[in-house]
N, C-alpha and C positions, 0 to 999 in steps of 0.2 A: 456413202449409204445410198440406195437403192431404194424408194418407195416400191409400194404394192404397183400404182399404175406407172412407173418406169421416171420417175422424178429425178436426179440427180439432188442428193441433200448433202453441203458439204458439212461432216465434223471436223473437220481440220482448225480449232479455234482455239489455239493456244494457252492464250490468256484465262478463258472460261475453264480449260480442262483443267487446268494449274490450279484452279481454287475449289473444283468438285472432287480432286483426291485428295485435300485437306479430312473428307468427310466419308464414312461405311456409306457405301450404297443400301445396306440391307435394313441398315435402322431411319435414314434419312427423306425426303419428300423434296421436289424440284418443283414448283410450280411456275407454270407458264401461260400466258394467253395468248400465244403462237409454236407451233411444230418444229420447224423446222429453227430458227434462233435461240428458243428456250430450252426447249425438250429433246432435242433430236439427241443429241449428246449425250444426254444425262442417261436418256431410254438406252444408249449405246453401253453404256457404263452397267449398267441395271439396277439405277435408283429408279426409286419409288417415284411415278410424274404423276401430274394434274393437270389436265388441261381446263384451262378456265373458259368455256366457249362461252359466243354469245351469236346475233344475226349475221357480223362481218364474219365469223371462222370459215374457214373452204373445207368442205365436206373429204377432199382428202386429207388435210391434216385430221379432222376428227377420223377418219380411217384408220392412218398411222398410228393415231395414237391409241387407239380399239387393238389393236393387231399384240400387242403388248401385255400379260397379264398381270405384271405391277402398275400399271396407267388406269386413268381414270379420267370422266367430263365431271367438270361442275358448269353450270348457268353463273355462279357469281360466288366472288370470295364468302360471302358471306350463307351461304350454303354449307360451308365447310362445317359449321358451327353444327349441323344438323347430321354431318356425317362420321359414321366407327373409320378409322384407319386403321 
């Protein structure tokens, strides 16, 4: 995979892929507080991601993850509590 501004992201993660087709993309939620480790993947697949941003996130994973219309930012897990899915 290929970011917007030309990143190399690799999905090639064996073990990770092997436990997210246990599960429907279309009903499921991946939550992560990094892009490229967490979510790259998952957004490759097209479940539903959360990016859990805070000050350290790099404004191109929040990009990557923007770019995706199942994806979403929260500020903190516990935001989730305040949001519809």
């Amino acid at each position: 995979m290929t970011s917007k501004d030309g990143r190399k992201i690799n999905l090639r993660r064996g073990e990770y892929y092997k436990i997210l087709r246990k599960f429907n993309p279309l009903n499921s939620y991946v939550i992560g507080d990094g892009f490229s480790c967490d979510l790259s993947l998952p957004m490759a697949l097209g479940f539903n991601t959360i990016l859990v941003s805070d000050f350290e996130t790099m404004q191109w994973a929040k990009n990557e993850s923007s770019r995706d219309k199942n994806s979403m930012h929260i500020k903190s897990l516990c935001s989730l509590l305040d949001t519809k899915l």
